[in-house]
N, C-alpha and C positions, 0 to 999 in steps of 0.2 A: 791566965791566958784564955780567948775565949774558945766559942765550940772551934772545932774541927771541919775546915773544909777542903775541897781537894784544887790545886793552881793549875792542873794540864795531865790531860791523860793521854801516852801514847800506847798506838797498837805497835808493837816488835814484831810481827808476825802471829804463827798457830800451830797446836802442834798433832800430830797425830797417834794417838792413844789404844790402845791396843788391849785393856783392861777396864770393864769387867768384859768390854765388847769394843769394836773396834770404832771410835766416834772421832770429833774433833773439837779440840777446845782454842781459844784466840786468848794471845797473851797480851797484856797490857802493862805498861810501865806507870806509874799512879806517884805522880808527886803533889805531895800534903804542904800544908801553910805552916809545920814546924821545920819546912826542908828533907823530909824524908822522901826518902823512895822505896815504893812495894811493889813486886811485880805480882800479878794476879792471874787467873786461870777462868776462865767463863766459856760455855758453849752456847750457840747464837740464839738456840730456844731460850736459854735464861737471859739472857740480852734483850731478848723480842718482850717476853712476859712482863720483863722491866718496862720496857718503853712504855707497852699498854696502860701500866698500870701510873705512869705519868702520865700519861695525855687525859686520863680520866680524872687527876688530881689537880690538870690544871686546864680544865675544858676551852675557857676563851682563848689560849697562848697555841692549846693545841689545832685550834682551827674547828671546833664542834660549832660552834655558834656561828660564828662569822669567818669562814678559809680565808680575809683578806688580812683579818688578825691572828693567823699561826703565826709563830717563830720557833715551836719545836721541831726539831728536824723531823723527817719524813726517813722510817726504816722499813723495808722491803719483808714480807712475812717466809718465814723457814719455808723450802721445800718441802715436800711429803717425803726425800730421801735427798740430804746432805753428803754427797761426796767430796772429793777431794776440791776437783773444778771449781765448782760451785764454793766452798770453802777459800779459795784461793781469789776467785774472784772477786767475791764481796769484800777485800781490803780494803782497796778504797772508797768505798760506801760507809764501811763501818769507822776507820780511821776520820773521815770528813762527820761524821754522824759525832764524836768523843769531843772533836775540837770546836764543835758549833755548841755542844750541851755543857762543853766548861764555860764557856762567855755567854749564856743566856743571865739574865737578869738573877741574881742573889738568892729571889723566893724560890728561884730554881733551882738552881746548880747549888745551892749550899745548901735543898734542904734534906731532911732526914732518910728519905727516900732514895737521892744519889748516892749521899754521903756511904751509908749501909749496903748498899750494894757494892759499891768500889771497896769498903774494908779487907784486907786482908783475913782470909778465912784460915782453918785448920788445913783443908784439904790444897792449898795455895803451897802451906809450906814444908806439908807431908803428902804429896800426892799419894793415891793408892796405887801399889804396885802387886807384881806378882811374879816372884822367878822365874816361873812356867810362861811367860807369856812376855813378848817382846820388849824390850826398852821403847820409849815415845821417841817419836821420830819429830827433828824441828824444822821450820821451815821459816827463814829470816826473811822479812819486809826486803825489797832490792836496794843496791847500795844507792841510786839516786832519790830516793826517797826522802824526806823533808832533812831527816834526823841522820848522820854518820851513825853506823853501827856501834864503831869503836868506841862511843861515848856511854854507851847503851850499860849500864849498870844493874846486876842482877842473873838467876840463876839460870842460865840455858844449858841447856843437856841435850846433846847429842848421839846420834846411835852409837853405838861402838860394835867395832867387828875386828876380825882375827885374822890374819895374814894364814893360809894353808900353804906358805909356800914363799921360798925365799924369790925377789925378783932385783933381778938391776936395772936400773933406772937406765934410758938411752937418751934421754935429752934433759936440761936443767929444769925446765918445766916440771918434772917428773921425781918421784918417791922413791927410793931402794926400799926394800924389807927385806924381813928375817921372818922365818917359817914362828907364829906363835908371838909377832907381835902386835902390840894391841891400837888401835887408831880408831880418831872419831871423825867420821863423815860429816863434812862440809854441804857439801855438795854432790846429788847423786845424775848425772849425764844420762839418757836412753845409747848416746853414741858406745856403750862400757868404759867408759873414762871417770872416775869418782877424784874429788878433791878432797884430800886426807889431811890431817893431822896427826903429829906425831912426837908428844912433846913441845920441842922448838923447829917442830920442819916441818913443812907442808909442802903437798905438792900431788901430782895426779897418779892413782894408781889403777890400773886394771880391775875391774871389777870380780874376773873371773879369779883374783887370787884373796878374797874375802868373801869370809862369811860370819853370819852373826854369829854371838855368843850362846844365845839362848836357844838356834833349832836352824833346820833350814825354811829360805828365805821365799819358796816358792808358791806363798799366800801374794806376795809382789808382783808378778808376775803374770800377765794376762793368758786365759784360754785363748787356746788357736780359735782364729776367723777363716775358713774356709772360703767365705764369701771376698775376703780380701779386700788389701785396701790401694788404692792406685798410686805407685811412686815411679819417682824420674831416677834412672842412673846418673848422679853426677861425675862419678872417677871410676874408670875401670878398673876392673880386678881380675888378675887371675888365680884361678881356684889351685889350692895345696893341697887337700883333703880330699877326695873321692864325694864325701858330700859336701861340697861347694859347687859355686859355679862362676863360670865366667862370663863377664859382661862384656856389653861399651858402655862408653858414655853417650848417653843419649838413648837407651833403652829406657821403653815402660815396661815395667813389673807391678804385682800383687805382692802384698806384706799380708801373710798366712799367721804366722805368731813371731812376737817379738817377745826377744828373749833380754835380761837384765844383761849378761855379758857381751852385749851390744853386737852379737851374728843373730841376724835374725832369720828365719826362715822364712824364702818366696818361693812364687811362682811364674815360673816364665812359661808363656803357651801351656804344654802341659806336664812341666819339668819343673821339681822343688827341687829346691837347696841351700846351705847357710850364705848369708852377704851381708859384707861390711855395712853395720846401721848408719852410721858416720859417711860412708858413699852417697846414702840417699836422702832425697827430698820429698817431700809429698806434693802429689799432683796439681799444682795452681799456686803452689804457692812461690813466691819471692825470695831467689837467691841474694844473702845477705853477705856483705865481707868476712861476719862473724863464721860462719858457716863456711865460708871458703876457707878461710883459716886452718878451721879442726880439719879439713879433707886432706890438708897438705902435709898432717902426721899418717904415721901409720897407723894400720888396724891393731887391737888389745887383741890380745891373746887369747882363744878359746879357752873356755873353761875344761871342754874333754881333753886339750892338751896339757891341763897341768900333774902332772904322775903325783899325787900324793893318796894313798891309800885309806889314809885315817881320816881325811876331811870329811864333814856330815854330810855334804852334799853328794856325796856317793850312797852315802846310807840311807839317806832319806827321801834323795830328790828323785821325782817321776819321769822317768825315763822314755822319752817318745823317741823312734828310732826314725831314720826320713824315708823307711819302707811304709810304714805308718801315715807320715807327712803325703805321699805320693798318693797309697790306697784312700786316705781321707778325700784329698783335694780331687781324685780323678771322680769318685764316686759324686760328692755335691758338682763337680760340673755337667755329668752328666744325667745329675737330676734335674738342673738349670735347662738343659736342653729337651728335657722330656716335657717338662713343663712347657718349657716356648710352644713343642709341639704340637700338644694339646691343645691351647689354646688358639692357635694357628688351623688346628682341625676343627675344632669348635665353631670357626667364624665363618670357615667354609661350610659347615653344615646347614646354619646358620644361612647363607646365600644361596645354596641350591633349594631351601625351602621356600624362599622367598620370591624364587625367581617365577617356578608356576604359576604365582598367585599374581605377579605381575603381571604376563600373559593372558592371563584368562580375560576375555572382554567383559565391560562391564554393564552390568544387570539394565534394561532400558526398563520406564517406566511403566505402568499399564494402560491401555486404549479405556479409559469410561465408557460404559452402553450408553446408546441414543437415548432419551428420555421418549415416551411414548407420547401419541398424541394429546391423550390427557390430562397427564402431567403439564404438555406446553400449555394447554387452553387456559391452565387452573393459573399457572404462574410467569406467564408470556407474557407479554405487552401485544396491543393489536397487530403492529406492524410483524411482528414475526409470525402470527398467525397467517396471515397472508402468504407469506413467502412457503408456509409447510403445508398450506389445504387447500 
């Protein structure tokens, strides 16, 4: 049989890794000329480094000599800090970048250089892990995407998290559990709607009644913005808890910190409190049917209202109280306002300096002395000697 080369490489998605430090790796599905399929693990700095190191191996294809004669794709160089965004974006750059570098010409795509990079490695089929430290979270390519998922052959692993808490499910849409059992996230919603598995059921459960296995989950979760972020009411609510509040529809607020159990904490004028995440929309953007959809369920369940004592997130999680939420947000706005003031005094000081200096009349020239009779005789012409003697 001869060498080994690769018929089509797809990107499945990437996933996010948590071990030895929190990075991101893109998974690729890799079918071989004996019919095989390997799934593989790559982060885009090793992806870039590769490229490089083809475009130098094959300078006129890369475009070095003559750019009318490229035909190696063109790949975008890593940030100085790859997050998630950023990670998720370049899908289709890099997906379009795999299937252009399988159908390049032979000396290309079949030679040693590809070939070895696409191998299946050690760490492909033993990732390094660590008890202490999260399971990898996955994140599948969307189902309109070239490839059906379901066809997709190979190992994907999911978070897994623990039910604190028995719930019954109120529409078919939706998941029952039992306190302690174990499901792997699909899909994780900001609205606190997660899409679970469970065995052979699937279906959406409340965020607020899971948590992971290995710790609580409050690295997820973003620090409060005081600065705030501008959103629309689209469903009103009225508030049950003491810290809630009640809206309309058609109020603007500020989004202060958004919480994983999808209550987020706002600010209206200069009053915080928890509101359904799922109610709102951000400011300018485009009401979708999808969107109208999820409104016309009800809100998940808070997290502080689930009574289970032994969950970690009582043990562990950091505790901001909305006495807290209030003294925060009152303090940055009326630093916001000292500032304006400032500067506002500033520009007026600014004017009353200027304005004296407007007024004062300006400077006239100086009169030159007469030249003396001497002077004219030496440097006159006759005619004005006459007119002076």
């Amino acid at each position: 049989m001869g060498d080994a080369f690769i018929r089509h490489i797809e990107l499945l998605g990437y996933e996010k890794r948590f071990f030895p430090s929190q990075h991101y790796v893109y998974m690729f599905l890799v079918k071989w000329n004996d019919l095989s399929e390997k799934v593989i693990y790559r982060r885009f700095t090793e992806i870039y480094e590769f490229h490089k190191a083809l475009k130098e191996m094959f300078p006129i294809e890369s475009g070095d000599i003559n750019t009318e004669k490229r035909i190696i794709p063109h790949l975008p160089a890593p940030k100085w800090f790859d997050g998630q965004r950023s990670t998720e974006n370049r899908q289709g750059t890099l997906a379009e970048y795999c299937y252009t570098l399988v159908n390049l010409p032979h000396k290309i795509s079949r030679c040693l250089h590809v070939v070895n990079f696409f191998k299946v490695r050690h760490d492909d089929m033993n990732p390094v892990t660590d008890s202490q430290i999260k399971k990898p979270e996955v994140f599948l390519l969307p189902k309109d995407s070239k490839k059906n998922l379901t066809d997709i052959t190979g190992p994907i692993v999911l978070q897994t998290y623990r039910a604190i808490a028995d719930y019954e499910k109120s529409s078919t849409s939706e998941m029952a559990l039992k306190a302690g059992d174990m499901v792997d996230v699909v899909e994780k919603s900001e609205n606190g709607w997660w899409f679970c598995q469970l065995k052979n059921k699937r279906g959406w459960v409340p965020a607020a009644y899971l948590e992971p296995l290995d710790g609580p989950d409050e690295s997820e979760e973003q620090e409060p913005n005081y600065a705030g972020e501008a959103y629309v009411v689209q469903k009103s609510y009225t508030a049950v808890e003491e810290d809630e509040l009640t809206l309309k529809e058609g109020d603007t607020i500020e989004v202060i910190h958004k919480l994983l159990d999808g209550w987020w904490v706002i600010r209206k004028d200069e009053t915080t409190g928890y509101y359904p995440s799922m109610y709102l929309q951000k400011a300018g953007e485009v009401n979708t049917s999808v969107k109208s959809e999820l409104r016309n369920r009800g809100a998940p369940p808070r997290r502080s209202t689930i009574r289970n004592a032994k969950s970690i997130h009582k043990q562990g999680r950091k505790q901001i109280s909305q006495e807290t939420y209030r003294r925060n947000s009152k303090k940055y706005i009326q630093n916001q306002r000292k500032m304006q003031g400032n500067s506002q005094n500033k520009a007026s000081v600014i004017i009353e300096k200027s304005e004296p200096e407007d007024n004062k009349p300006k400077a006239q020239p100086a009169v030159p002395p007469r030249p003396s009779k001497d002077l004219i005789l030496t440097r006159c012409t006759e005619s004005t000697w006459r007119k002076i003697l």
